[in-house]
C-alpha positions in Angstrom: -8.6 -60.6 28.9 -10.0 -63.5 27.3 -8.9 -66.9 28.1 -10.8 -69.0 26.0 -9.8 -69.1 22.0 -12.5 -67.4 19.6 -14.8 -69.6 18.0 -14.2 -70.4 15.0 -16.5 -69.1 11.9 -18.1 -70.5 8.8 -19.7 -68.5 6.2 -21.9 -69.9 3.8 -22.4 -67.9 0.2 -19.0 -66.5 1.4 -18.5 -65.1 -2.0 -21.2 -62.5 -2.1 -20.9 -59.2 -1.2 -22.1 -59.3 2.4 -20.1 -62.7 3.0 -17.1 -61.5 2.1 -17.5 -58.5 4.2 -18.2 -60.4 7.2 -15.3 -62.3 6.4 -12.8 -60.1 6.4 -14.0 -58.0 9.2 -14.1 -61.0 11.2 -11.0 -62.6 10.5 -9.2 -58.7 11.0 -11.0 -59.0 14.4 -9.0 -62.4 15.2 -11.5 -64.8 14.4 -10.7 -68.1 12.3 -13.0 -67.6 9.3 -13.7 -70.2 6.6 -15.0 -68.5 3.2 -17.7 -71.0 2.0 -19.1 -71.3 -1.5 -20.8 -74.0 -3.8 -17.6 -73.7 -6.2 -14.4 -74.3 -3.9 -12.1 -72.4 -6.5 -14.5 -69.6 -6.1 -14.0 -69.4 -2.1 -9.9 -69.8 -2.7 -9.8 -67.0 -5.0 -12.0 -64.3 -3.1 -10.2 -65.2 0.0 -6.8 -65.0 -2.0 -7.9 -61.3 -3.1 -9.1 -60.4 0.4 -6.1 -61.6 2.2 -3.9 -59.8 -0.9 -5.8 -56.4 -0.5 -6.3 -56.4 3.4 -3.2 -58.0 4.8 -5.3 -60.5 6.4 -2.5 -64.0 7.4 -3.8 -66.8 5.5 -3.9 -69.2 8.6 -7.3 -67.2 9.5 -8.9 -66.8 6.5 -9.3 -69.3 3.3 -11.8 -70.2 1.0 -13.5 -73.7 1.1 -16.7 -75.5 -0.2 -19.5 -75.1 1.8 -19.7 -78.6 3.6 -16.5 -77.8 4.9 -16.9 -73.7 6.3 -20.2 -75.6 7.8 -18.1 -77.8 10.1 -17.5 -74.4 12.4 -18.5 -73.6 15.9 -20.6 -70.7 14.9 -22.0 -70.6 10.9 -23.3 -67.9 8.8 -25.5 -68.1 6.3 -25.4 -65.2 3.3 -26.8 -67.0 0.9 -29.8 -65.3 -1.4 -33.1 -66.9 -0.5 -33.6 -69.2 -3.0 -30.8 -70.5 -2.2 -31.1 -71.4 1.8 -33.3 -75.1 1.3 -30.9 -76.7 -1.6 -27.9 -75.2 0.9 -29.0 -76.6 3.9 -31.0 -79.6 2.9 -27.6 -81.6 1.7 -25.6 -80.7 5.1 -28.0 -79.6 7.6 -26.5 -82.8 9.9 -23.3 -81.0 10.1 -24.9 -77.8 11.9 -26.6 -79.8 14.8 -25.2 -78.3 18.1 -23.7 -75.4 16.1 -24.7 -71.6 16.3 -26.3 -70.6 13.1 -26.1 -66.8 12.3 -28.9 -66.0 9.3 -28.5 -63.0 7.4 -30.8 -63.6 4.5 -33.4 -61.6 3.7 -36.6 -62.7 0.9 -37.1 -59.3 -1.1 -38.3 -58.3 -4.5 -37.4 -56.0 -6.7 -39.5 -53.5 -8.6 -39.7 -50.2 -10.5 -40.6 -48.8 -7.0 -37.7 -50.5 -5.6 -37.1 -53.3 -3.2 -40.3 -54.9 -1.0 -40.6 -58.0 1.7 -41.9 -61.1 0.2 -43.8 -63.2 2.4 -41.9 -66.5 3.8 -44.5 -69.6 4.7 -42.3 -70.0 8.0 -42.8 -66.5 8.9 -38.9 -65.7 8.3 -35.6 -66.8 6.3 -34.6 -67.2 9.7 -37.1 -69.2 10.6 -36.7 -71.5 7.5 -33.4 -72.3 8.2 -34.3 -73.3 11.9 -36.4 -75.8 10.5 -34.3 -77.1 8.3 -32.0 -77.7 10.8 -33.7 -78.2 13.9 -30.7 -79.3 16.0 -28.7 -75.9 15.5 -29.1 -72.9 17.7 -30.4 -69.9 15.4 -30.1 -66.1 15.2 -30.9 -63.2 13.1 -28.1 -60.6 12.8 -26.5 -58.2 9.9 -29.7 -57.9 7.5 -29.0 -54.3 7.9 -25.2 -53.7 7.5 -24.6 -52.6 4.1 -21.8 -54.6 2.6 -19.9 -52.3 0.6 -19.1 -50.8 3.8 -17.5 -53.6 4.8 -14.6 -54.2 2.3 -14.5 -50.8 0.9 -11.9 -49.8 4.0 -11.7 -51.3 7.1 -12.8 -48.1 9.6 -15.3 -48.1 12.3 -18.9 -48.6 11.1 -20.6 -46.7 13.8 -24.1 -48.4 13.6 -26.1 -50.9 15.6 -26.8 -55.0 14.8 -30.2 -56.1 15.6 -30.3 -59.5 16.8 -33.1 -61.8 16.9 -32.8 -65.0 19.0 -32.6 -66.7 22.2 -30.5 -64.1 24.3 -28.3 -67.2 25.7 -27.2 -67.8 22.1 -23.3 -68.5 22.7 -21.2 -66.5 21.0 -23.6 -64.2 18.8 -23.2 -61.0 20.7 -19.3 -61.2 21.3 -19.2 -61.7 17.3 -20.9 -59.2 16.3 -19.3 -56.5 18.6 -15.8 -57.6 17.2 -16.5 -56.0 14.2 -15.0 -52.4 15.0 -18.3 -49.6 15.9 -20.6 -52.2 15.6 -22.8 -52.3 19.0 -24.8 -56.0 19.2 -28.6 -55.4 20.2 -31.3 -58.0 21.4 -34.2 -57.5 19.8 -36.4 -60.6 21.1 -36.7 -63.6 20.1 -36.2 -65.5 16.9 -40.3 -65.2 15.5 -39.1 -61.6 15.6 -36.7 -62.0 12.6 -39.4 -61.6 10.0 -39.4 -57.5 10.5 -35.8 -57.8 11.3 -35.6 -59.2 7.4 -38.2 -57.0 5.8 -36.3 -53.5 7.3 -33.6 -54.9 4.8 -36.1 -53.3 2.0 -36.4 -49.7 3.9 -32.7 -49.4 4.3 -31.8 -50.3 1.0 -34.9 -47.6 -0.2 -32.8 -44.9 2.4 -29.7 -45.9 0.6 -30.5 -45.4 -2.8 -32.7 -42.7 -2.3 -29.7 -40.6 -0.6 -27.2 -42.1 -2.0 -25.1 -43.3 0.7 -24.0 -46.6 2.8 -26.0 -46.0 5.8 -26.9 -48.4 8.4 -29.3 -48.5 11.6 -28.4 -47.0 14.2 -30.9 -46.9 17.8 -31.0 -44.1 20.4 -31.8 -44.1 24.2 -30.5 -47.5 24.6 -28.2 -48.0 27.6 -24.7 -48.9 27.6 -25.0 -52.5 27.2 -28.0 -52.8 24.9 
């Protein structure tokens, strides 16, 4: 039994696809989650229609500007690429001392389908950790497809990769709240760059088949 209250959350780009996913997974899993965006009216009413369709209590999920879903204990950023340095760069004080979950991936688009771009700092992840340099950053849920999220609430039976130092507080008991979701370290943080560019092959595996698959490893032990 837990004795210590959850952390609470912060997503940033809550309004996407993937952030609102994690949002309402989290905040069914018990966590306090604040839906970020750049347009505060924005965050109210995705969190309105989350809470309206999910039965999720309004005192752990809402919709607020960004600035303010970034004064959390533990932050994550779903923001597109292009979007991460005029993000951060306004309220990057506000995330020292706070754990900093990066799901952002930099891919292009094609008529072959989606590729990695290259990212001068190796990795969005990367990026962000040196835009805020006083934060604690991980890599986690570039491979969770987000319609799986939202479109019901059932066990998602696949594996998080997580990139970062393996004494990140928090990261690993986050991501395994999300029902079938089993949290797995995959080394450290200069490791997020082919964490990111997978993104591209599991998006190809998607279309290609048709389906909302995610990753899933084998042989691993119990506690991965």
């Amino acid at each position: 039994m837990r004795d210590a209250p959850l952390p609470t959350v912060g997503i940033l780009g809550g309004t996407g696809p993937l952030g609102r996913g994690l949002a309402l997974r989290l905040a069914l899993a018990g966590y306090e989650v604040v839906l970020g965006s750049r347009k505060t009216e924005r965050a109210v009413g995705v969190a309105d229609g989350l809470r309206d369709d999910h039965g999720v209590g309004v005192d752990v999920l809402w919709g607020a500007a960004n600035h303010e879903a970034a004064a959390r204990d533990v932050v994550i950023v779903a923001v597109p690429f292009d979007g991460v340095r005029p993000l951060l760069e306004p309220i990057g004080d506000l995330l020292a001392d706070t754990v900093v979950i990066s799901c952002v991936n930099r891919l292009g688009f094609d008529g072959d389908g989606p590729h990695p771009l290259p990212v001068e700092e190796g990795s969005a992840a990367e990026l962000i950790a040196r835009l805020v340099p006083r934060a604690q950053v991980a890599a986690a849920f570039h491979h969770v497809p987000a319609g799986r999220l939202t479109r019901d609430t059932g066990p998602l039976d696949m594996d998080v990769l997580i990139a970062g130092d393996d004494g990140l507080p928090h990261v690993r008991e986050l991501v395994e709240a999300i029902d079938g979701v089993r949290a797995v370290s995959a080394g450290p943080l200069r490791l997020s760059r082919p964490l990111e560019e997978l993104t591209a092959v599991v998006i190809a595996v998607n279309k290609h088949y048709k389906v909302t698959a995610g990753v899933r490893l084998t042989g691993l032990p119990d506690t991965a």
